[in-house]
N, C-alpha and C positions, 0 to 999 in steps of 0.2 A: 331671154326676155329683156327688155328694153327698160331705162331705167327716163320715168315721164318727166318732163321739162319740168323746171320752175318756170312760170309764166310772169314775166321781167316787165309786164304792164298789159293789164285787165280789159283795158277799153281807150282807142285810140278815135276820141270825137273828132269831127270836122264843122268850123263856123267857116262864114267871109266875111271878110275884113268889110266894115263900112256897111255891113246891112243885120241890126236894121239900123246902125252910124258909127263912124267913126268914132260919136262921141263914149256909146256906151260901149265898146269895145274892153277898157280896160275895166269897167266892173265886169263885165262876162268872163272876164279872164279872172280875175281876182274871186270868182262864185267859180269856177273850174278849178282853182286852188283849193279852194277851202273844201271842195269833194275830193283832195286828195288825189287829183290827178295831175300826173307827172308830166305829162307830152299833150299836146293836141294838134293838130291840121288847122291851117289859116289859111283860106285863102286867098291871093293877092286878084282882086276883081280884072277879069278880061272879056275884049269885045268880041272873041273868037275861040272861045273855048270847047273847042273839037272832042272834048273827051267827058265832058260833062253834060249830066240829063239836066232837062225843062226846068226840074226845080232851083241845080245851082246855077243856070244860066240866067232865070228868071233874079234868082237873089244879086248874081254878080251887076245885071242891069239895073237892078234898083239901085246899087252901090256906088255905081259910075254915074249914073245920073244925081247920086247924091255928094259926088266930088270927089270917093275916094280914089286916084288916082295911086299907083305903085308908089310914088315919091312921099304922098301923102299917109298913106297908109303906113310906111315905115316910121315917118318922122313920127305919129300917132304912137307906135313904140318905142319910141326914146326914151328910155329912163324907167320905164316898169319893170319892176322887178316884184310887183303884186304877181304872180304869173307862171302858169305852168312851160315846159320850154317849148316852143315853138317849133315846127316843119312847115316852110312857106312851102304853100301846095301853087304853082304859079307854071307860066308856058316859056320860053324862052326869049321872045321879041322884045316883052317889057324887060328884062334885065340885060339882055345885051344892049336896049337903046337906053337904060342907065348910062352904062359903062362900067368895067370892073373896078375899078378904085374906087368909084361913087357909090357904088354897090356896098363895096365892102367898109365904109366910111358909115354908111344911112345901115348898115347892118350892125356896126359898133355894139351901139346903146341900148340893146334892143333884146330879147327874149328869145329872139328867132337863134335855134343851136343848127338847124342843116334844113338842107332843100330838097323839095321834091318836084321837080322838073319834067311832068309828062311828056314834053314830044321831043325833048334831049335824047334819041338817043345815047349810051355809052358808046366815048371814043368820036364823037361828030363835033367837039367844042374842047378837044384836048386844053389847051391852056386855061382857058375861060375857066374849066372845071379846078385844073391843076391850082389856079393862085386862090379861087375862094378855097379846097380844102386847105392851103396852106396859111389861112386866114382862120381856119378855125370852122370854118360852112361847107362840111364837104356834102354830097349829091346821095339822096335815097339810093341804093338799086331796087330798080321798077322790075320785076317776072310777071311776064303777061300769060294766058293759057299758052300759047304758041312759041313762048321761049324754051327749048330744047334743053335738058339737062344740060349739055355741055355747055350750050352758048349761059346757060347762069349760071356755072361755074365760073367761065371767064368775067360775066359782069360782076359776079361779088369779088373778084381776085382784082378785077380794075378800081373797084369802089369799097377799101377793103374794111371791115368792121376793125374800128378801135382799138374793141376789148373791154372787158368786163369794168375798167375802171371808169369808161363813158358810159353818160347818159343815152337812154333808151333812145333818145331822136338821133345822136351819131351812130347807133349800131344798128336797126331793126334796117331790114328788107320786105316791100311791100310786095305784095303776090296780088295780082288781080283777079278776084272770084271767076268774075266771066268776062266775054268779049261784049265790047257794045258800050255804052256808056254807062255814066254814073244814075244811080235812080233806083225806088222802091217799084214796087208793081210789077215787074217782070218775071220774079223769082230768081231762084240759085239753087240751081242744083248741090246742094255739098260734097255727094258720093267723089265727086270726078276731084275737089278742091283738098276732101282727106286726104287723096290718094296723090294730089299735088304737094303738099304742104311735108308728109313723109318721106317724098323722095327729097326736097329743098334740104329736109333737117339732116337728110345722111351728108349733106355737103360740109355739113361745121354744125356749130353750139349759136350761130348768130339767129339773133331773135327773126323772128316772123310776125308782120300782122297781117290782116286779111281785109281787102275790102271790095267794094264793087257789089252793091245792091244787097245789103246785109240791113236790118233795124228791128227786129222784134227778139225781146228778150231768150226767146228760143234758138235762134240761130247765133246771136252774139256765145252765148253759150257752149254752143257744138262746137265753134271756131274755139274758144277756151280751153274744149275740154282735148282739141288736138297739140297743146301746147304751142298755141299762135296768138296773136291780140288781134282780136277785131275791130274793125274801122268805122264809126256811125257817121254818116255825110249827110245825103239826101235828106233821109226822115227829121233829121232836128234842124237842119236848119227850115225846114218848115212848119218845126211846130216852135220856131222861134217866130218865123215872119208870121205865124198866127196867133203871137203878142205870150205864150209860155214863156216863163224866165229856165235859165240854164236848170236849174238843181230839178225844178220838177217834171222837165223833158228826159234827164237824165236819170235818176233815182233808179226809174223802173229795166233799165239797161244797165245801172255800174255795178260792178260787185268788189269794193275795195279789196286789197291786198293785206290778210290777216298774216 
């Protein structure tokens, strides 16, 4: 018999940067603290976001129409440290057309502890990847349904976890529930996701969260109780852009770590 996880963080939310502004960014971060959450998902607003459903695409357009640019959105974290640590959830074109030095410069100041890079694959940006881990920002590993035990062997051995002495955003590996984009209404199967998530765990002790069309207290849950963290994206940032403030979108999905 199997001795069950500690579960190394409860509930991994996702906002975007700059909706509904820039400005209120750092009290939303600052009410995500005060609920005692350790990590969250940010994401850096883009005009091509291939992996995201209607809702955060529609959020990321309000965003850029309302000026948050990658550049600006960083600088907007300069110096907060009100602040749970940060995974910039972001695509790869905005941060290569930074440049790595400027990158890792406008990442300084900032909250943001590692990246998660959807259309990166591993090994397609060797250097690029090599100097931000060695700045301190190393790259989520992404497991999609269709990544092969083996081939996620090799991507957590390319992207390797820390260790127990790092924070929750340099060591977790995201597992993607299902194929298709981001978004409530479609469902998710779990049967197929347990049966994912036990095989990832025989690979090591490195954390898992789960996301991909996940939001009702019931299913955050089931991902819990597999010893992984679940991811809320979609659903809150839309019960944000329908004027909810963080804690009472949140409440009925956190279950703090006793």
């Amino acid at each position: 018999m199997t001795t069950p996880r500690t579960l190394m963080n409860p509930l991994l939310p996702f906002i975007m940067a700059g909706d509904p502004s820039l400005e209120a960014l750092p009290g939303i971060l600052s009410a995500a603290r005060a609920l005692g959450l350790e990590a969250m998902e940010l994401g850096l607003p883009h005009s091509d976001p291939i992996a995201d459903g209607p809702v955060l695409q529609a959020a990321a357009h309000r965003a850029i129409q309302r000026g948050a640019t990658p550049r600006r959105v960083l600088e907007s974290l300069a110096g907060l440290t009100d602040s749970p640590d940060l995974i910039l959830f972001t695509y790869v074109n905005p941060l290569l057309q930074i440049g790595t030095e400027t990158l890792i410069r406008l990442l300084a100041p900032t909250p943001v502890k590692a990246l998660l890079v959807v259309d990166l694959p591993y090994g397609e940006e060797p250097a690029f990847e090599a100097d931000l881990r060695a700045a301190g920002y190393p790259m989520v590993p992404l497991l999609t349904p269709t990544t092969t035990l083996d081939r996620a062997r090799g991507i957590l051995a390319d992207r390797p976890d820390p260790g127990p002495g790092s924070p929750f955003a340099q060591r977790f590996a995201y597992v993607v529930a299902r194929l298709g984009v981001t978004g409530t209404g479609q469902g998710t199967d779990l049967t197929p996701v347990a049966r994912r998530v036990a095989d990832l765990q025989t690979l090591g002790a490195r954390p898992l969260a789960v996301g991909f069309g996940l939001s009702d207290p019931e299913s955050l849950a089931a991902i819990r109780a597999l010893g992984a963290t679940p991811v809320v994206g979609s659903a809150l940032v839309q019960e944000l852009a329908n004027g909810k403030d963080l804690r009472t979108a949140l409440l009925p999905r956190w279950t703090p770590a006793t």
